[in-house]
C-alpha positions as CSV (number, residue, x, y, z in Angstrom):
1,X,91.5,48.7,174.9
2,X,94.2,49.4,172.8
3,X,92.6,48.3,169.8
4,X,90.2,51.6,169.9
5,X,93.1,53.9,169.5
6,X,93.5,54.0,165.5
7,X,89.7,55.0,165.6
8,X,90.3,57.3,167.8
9,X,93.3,58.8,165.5
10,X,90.9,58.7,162.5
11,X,88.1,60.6,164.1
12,X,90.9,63.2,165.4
13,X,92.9,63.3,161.6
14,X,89.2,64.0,160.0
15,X,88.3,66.9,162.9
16,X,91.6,68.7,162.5
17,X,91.3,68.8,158.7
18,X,87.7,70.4,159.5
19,X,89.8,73.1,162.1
20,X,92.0,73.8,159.5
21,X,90.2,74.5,156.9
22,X,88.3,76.9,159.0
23,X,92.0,78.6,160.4
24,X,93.3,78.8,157.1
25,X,90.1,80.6,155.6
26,X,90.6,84.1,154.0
27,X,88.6,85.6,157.2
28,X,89.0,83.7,160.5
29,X,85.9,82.7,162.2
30,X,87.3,82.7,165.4
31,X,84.4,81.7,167.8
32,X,84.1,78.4,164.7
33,X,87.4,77.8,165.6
34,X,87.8,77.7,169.2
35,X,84.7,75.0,168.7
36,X,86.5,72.8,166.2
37,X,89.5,73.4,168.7
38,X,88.0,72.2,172.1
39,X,85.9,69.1,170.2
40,X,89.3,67.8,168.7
41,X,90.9,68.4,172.2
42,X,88.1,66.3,173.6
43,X,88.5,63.5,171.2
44,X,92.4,63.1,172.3
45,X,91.4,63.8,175.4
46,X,89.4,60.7,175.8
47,X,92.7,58.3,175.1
48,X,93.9,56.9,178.3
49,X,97.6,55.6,178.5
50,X,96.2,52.0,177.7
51,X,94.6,52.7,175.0
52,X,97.9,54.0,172.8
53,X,100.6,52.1,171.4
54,X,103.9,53.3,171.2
55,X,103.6,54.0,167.4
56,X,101.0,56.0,167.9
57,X,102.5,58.4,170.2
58,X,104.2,60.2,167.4
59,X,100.3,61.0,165.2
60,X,98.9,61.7,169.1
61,X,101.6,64.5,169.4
62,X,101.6,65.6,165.7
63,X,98.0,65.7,165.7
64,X,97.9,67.9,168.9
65,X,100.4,70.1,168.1
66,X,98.7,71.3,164.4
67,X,95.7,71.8,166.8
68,X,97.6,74.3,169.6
69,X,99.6,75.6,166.6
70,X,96.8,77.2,164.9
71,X,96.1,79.6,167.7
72,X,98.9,82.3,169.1
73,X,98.3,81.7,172.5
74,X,99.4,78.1,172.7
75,X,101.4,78.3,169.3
76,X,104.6,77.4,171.4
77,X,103.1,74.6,173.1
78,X,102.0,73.5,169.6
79,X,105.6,74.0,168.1
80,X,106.8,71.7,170.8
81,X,104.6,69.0,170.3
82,X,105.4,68.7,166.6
83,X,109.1,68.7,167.3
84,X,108.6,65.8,169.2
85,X,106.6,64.1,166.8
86,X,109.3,64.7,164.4
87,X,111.8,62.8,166.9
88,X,109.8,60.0,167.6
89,X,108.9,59.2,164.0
90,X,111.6,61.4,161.3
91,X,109.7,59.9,158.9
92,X,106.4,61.6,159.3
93,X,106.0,63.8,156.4
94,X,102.3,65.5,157.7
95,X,104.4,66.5,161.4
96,X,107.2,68.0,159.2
97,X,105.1,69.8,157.0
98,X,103.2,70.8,160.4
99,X,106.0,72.2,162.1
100,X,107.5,74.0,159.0
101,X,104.4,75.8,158.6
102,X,104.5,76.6,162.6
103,X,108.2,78.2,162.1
104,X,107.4,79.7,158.7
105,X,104.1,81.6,160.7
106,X,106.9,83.3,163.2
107,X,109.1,83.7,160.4
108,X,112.1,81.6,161.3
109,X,112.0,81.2,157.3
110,X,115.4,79.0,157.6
111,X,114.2,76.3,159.9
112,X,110.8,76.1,158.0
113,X,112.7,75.1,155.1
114,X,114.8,72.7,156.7
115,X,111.1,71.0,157.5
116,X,109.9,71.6,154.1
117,X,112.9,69.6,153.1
118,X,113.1,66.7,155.5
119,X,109.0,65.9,154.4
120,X,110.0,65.4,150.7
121,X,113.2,63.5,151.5
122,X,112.3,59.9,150.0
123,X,108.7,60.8,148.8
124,X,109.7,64.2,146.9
125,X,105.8,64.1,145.9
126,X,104.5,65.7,148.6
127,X,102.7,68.2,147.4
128,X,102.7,70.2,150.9
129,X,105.7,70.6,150.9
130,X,106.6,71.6,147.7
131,X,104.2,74.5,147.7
132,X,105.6,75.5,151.3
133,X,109.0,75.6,149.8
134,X,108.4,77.5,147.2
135,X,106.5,80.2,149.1
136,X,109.9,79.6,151.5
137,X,112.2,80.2,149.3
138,X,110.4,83.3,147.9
139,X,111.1,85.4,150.9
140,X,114.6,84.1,151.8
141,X,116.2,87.2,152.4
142,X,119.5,87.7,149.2
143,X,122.2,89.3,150.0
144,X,122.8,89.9,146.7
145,X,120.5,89.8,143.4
146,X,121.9,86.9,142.1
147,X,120.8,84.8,144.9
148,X,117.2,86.5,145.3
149,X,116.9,85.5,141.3
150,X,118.4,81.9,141.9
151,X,115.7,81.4,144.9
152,X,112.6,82.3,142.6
153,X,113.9,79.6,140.0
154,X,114.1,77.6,142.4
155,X,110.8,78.3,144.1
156,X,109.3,77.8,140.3
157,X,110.5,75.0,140.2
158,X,109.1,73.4,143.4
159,X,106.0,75.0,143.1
160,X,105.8,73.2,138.8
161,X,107.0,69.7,141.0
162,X,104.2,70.4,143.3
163,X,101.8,70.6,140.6
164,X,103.1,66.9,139.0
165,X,102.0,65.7,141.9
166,X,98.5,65.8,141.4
167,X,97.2,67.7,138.4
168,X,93.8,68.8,139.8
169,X,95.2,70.3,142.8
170,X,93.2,74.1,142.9
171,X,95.8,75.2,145.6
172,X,99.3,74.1,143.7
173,X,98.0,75.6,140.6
174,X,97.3,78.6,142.4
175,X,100.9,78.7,143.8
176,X,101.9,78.2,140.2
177,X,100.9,81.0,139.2
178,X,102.2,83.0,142.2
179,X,105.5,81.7,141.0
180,X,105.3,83.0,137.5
181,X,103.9,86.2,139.1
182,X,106.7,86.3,141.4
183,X,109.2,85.1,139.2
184,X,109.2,88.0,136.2
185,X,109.5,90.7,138.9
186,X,113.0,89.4,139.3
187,X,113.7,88.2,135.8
188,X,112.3,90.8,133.7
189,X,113.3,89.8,130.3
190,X,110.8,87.2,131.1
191,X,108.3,89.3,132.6
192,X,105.8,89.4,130.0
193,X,105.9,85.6,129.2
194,X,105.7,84.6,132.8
195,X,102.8,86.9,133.3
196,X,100.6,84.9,130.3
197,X,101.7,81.4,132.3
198,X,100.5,83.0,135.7
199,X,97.3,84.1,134.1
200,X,96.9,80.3,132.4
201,X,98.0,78.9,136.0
202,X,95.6,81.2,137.5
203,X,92.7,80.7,135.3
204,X,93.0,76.8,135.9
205,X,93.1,76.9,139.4
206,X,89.5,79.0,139.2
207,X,88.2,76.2,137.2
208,X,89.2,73.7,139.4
209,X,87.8,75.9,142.6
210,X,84.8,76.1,141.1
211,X,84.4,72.5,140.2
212,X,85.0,72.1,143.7
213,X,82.3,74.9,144.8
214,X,85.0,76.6,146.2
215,X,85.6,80.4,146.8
216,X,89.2,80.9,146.8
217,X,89.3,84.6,148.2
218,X,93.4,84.1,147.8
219,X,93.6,83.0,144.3
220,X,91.9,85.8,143.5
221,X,93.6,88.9,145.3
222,X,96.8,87.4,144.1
223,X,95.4,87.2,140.4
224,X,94.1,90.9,141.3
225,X,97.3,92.1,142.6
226,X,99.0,90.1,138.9
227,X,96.5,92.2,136.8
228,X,97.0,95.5,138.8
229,X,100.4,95.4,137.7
230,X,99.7,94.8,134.6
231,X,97.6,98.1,134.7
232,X,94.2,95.6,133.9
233,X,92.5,97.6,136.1
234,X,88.7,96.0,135.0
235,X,90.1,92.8,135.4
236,X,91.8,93.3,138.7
237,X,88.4,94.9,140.0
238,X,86.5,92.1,139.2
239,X,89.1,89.8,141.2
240,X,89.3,92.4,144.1
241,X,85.5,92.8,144.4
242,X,85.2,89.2,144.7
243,X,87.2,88.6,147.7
244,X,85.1,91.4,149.7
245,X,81.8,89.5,148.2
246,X,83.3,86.0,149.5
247,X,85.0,87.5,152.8
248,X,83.6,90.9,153.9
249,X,86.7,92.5,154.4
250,X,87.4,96.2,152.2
251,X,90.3,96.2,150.5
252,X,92.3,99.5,149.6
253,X,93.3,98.1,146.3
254,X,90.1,99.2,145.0
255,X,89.8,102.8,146.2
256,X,93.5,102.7,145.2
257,X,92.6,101.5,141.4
258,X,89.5,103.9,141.6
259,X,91.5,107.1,141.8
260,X,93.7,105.8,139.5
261,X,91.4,105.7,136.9
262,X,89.6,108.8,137.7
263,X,92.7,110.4,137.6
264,X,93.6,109.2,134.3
265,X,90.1,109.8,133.0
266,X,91.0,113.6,134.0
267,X,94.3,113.5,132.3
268,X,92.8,112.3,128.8
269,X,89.9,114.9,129.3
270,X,92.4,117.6,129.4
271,X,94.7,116.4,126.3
272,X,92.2,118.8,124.4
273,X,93.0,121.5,126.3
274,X,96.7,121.5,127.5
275,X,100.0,120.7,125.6
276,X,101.0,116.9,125.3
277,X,104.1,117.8,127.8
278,X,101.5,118.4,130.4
279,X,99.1,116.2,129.7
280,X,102.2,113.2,129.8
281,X,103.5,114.8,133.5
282,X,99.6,114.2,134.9
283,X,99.7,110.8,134.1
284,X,103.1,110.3,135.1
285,X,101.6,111.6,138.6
286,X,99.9,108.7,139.1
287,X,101.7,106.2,142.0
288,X,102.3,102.6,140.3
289,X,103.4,101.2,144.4
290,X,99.9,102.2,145.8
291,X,98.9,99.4,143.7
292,X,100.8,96.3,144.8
293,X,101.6,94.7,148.2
């Protein structure tokens, strides 16, 4: 009996990748989920004690846990489970990674990146990880600025290890370019250079997606939100019309970069017929935070 377990485990690993995919899509399909949920329940369901080894206690709970974790009503029970996966096997990179994630969702930001941490201790190529740490240590609260510009360096940095790992990862260039994006805000003489690397890490991480035959409505409201910024209000369009095309949803941005636009279009219309003093204080008018979240 106990030799059935590890295919078992494999059936259960493969159906809680497919759950996850679907709980981590821009737009949750919630009834989708709930199905992927109760089948990968089932499959763990059907171990009896005999069947698992003591070894294989640890993936059961880890395994269990992601799947509980993904939904708020059992997120606790979830959070559990993964801390006890962590006990029975510390060196279990996908359960640290699994309950970081857990603890980053309620934003306990601290004891996420303790997790982040322990899953790259000894294997520091985990490329998990090192994109959760980066997105971590981007909204560590700073006391002062000093240590709010330190934590971006540092989350550029993990996110750039992240990427070593494996160069055609879509996801940790995408996170890349967040960094860069991220990253200028706070150092500003760097601003305009870190936006270029953003846009290259950006622009890589479509090509990949799309090699893939992937939408990637993240990728591009962040890239849209980056060119916003940057006052490339076409560009930013085209990015923030195609995440309503992929996921539905209607974003303000683009009412928001609309009216801008128009507005300006008004201001340049009247530079004919008012003095340059006034035509500079309508265009000053216009917001810039309306813009970016």
């Amino acid at each position: 009996m106990g030799d059935e377990a590890p295919d078992v485990l494999s059936e259960a690993v493969q159906k809680l990748a497919a759950l996850k995919a679907l709980v981590d899509a821009f737009v949750r399909d919630e009834p989708a989920c709930l199905k992927a949920r109760d089948e990968l329940l089932g499959v763990l369901d059907g171990l009896s004690e005999a069947d698992i080894r003591r070894p294989q206690k640890a993936e059961i709970a880890r395994i269990r846990g992601e799947c509980l974790g993904a939904f708020p009503e059992t997120a606790k029970q979830g959070e559990d489970l993964l801390a006890k996966a962590v006990k029975l096997a510390p060196k279990n990179i996908h359960a640290w990674n699994g309950l970081g994630e857990l603890q980053f969702a309620r934003g306990d930001l601290e004891a996420a990146q303790t997790c982040f941490e322990k899953a790259v201790v000894g294997e520091a190529t985990d490329c998990v990880a090192l994109r959760r740490l980066s997105m971590v240590l981007r909204r560590l609260p700073a006391s002062k600025p000093e240590d709010k510009t330190a934590n971006f360096a540092l989350a550029l940095e993990k996110a750039k290890a992240a990427l070593k790992c494996n160069m055609k990862d879509p996801y940790s260039w995408s996170v890349l370019g967040n960094a860069y994006f991220a990253e200028g805000m706070v150092n500003t003489a760097s601003a305009a250079s870190h936006k270029q690397r953003a846009t290259q890490a950006y622009q890589q991480a479509e090509t990949l997606f799309q090699q893939a035959a992937i939408v990637d409505a993240d990728l591009h409201f962040n890239r849209g939100t980056l060119r916003a910024f940057w006052a490339e209000y076409g560009l930013a369009l085209e990015d923030f019309n195609a995440v309503v095309a992929a996921t539905g949803m209607q974003l303000p941005q683009i009412a928001a970069i609309t009216s801008r636009i128009e507005k300006t279009r008004g201001a340049m219309d009247c530079f004919g017929k008012v003095k340059p003093k006034k035509a500079s204080e309508a265009l000053a008018g216009i917001p810039d935070g309306e813009l970016v979240q």
